[in-house]
C-alpha positions as semicolon CSV with decimal commas, in nm:
position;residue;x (nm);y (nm);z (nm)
1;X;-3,812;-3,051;-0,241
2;X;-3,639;-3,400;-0,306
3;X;-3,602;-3,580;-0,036
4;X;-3,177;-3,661;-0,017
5;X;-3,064;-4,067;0,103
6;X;-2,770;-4,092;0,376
7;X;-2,517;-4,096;0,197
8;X;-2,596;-3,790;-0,018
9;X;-2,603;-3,597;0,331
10;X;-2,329;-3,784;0,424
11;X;-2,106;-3,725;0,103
12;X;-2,238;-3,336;0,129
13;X;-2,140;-3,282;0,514
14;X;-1,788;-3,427;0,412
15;X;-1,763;-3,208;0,093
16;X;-1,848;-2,942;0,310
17;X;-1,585;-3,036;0,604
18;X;-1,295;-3,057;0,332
19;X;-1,365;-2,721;0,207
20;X;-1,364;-2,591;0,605
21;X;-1,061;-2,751;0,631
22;X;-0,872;-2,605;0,336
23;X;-1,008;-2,272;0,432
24;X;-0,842;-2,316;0,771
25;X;-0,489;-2,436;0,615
26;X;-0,516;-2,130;0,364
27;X;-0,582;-1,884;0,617
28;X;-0,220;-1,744;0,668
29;X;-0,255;-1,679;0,274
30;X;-0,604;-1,496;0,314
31;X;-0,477;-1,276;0,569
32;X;-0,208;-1,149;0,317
33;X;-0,429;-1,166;0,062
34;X;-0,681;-0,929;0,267
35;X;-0,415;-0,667;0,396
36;X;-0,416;-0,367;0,227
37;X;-0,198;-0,315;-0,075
38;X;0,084;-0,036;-0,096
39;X;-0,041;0,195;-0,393
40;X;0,140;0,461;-0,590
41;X;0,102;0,837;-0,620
42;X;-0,223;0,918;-0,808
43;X;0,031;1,092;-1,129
44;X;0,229;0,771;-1,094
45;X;-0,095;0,527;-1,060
46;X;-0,206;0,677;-1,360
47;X;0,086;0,634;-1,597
48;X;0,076;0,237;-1,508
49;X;-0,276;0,195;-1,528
50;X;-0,202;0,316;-1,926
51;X;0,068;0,005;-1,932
52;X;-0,247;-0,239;-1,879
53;X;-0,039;-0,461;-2,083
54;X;0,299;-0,560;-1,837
55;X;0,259;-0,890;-1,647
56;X;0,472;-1,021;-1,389
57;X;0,525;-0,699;-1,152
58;X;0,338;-0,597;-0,839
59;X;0,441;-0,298;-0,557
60;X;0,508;-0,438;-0,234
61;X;0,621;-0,210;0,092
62;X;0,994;-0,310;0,245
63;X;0,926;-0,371;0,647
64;X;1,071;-0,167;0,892
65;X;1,230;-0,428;1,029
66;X;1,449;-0,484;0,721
67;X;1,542;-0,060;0,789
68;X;1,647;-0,178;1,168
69;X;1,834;-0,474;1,029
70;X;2,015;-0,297;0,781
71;X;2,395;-0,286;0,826
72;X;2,578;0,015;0,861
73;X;2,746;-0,108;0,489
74;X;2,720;0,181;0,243
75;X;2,642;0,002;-0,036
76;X;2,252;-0,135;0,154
77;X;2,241;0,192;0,305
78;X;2,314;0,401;-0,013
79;X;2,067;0,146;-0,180
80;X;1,767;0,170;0,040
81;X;1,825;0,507;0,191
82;X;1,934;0,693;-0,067
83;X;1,805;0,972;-0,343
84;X;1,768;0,777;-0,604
85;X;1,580;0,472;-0,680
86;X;1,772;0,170;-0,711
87;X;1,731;-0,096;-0,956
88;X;1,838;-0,424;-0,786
89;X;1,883;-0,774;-1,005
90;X;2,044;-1,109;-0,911
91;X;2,191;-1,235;-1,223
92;X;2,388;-1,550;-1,288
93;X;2,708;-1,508;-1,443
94;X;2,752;-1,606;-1,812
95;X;2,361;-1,622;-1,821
96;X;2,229;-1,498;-2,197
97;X;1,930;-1,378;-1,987
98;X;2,189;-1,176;-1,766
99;X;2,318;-0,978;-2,111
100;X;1,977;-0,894;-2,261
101;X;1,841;-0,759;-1,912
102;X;2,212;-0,564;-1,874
103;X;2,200;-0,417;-2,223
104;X;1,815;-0,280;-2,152
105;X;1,921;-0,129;-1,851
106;X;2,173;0,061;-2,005
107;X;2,047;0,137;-2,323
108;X;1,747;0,325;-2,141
109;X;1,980;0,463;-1,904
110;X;2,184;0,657;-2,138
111;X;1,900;0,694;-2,388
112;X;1,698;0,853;-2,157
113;X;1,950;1,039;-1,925
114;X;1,760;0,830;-1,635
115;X;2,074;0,863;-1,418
116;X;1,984;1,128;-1,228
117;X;1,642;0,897;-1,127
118;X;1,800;0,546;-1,108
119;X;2,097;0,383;-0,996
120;X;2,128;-0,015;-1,136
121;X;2,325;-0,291;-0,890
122;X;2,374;-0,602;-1,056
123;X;2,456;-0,896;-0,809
124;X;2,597;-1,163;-0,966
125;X;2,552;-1,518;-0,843
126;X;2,709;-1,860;-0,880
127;X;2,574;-2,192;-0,729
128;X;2,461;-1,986;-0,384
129;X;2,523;-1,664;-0,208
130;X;2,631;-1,622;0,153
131;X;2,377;-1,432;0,335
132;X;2,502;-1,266;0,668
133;X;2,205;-1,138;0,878
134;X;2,413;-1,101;1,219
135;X;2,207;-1,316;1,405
136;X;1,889;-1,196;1,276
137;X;1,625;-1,429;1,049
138;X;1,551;-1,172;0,799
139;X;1,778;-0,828;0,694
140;X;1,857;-0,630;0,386
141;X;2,023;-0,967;0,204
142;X;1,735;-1,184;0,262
143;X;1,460;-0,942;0,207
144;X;1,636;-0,876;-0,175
145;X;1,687;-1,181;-0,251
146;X;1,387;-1,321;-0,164
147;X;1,164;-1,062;-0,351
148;X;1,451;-0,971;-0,666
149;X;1,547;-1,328;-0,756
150;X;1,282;-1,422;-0,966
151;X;1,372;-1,075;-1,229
152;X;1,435;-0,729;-1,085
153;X;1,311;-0,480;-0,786
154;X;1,293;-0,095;-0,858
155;X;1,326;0,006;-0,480
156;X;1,200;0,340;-0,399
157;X;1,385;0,454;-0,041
158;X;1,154;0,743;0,031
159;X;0,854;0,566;-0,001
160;X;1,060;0,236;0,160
161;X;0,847;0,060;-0,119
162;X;0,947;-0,194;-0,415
163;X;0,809;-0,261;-0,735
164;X;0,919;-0,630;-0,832
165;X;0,892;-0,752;-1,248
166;X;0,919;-1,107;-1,239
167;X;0,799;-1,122;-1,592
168;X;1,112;-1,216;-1,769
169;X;1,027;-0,967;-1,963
170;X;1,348;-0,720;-2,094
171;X;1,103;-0,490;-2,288
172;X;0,912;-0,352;-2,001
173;X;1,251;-0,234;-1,842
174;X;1,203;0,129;-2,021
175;X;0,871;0,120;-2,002
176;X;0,855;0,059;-1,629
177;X;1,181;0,329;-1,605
178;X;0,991;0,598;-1,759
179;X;0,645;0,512;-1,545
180;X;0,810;0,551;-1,234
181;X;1,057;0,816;-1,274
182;X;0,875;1,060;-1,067
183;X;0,736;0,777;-0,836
């Protein structure tokens, strides 16, 4: 075995201190990254696992605490507690991106007859949205606009669960319609 100077050892033992150290820094991340993931029905599971092929989405569960926050609006309630699943996106007005995601939507809707699955709320934003949480750091507002912003959310209320497609992506909207229609 070679025999390694001082500064080798030296030079290893801070290589190996700067990885600790990032470790440490990361570990709110690896805690999320180790919790375990909200999963579909096994019919469900296996109609996306044959749509290998979308990027961008991913199933994340909606806290209770978003549930105890929620106003006593109809529109949040009717939205998160209701029969259907809601399709939530925040779209800027005028946006070309806005029109091509709109026109998907309702091109599968009435293709399809998905209405009796899906109900669609468009929220349409300017230069910034007024959030009212009542006091509270985090409620219905926040929680969909933090996780829908960045494309849609498919909310399913009975399984208080959200798929989000952040891929940009206007061609998975049937696809991802007809997947989950029994989800």
């Amino acid at each position: 075995m070679p025999k390694l100077e001082g500064w080798e050892m030296v030079v290893g033992l801070i290589g190996c201190l700067l990885i600790g150290l990032y470790a440490y820094s990361r570990r709110e991340d690896i805690k999320e990254y180790l919790k375990p993931r909200p999963t579909f029905p096994p019919a469900v599971q296996e109609r996306m696992d044959k749509l290998y092929m979308l990027t961008g989405i991913r199933l994340v569960s909606i806290p209770d605490e978003i549930y105890k926050s929620m106003k006593t609006s109809p529109e949040e309630s009717e939205y998160l507690t209701g029969e259907k699943k809601s399709i939530i996106a925040l779209m800027a007005s005028g946006c070309p991106y806005r029109e091509a995601f709109r026109n998907a939507f309702d091109s599968t809707l009435k293709k399809y007859d998905y209405t009796r699955y899906y109900r669609i709320r468009e929220i349409h934003t300017g230069s910034s949205i007024v959030v009212s949480c009542n006091g509270r750091t985090r409620c219905t507002q926040t929680w969909i606009i933090e996780h829908c912003s960045t494309g849609f959310c498919i909310i399913n209320p009975r399984q208080h669960q959200a798929l989000i497609d952040s891929s940009g992506n206007a061609l998975q909207i049937p696809l991802l319609m007809e997947a989950l229609k029994d989800w």
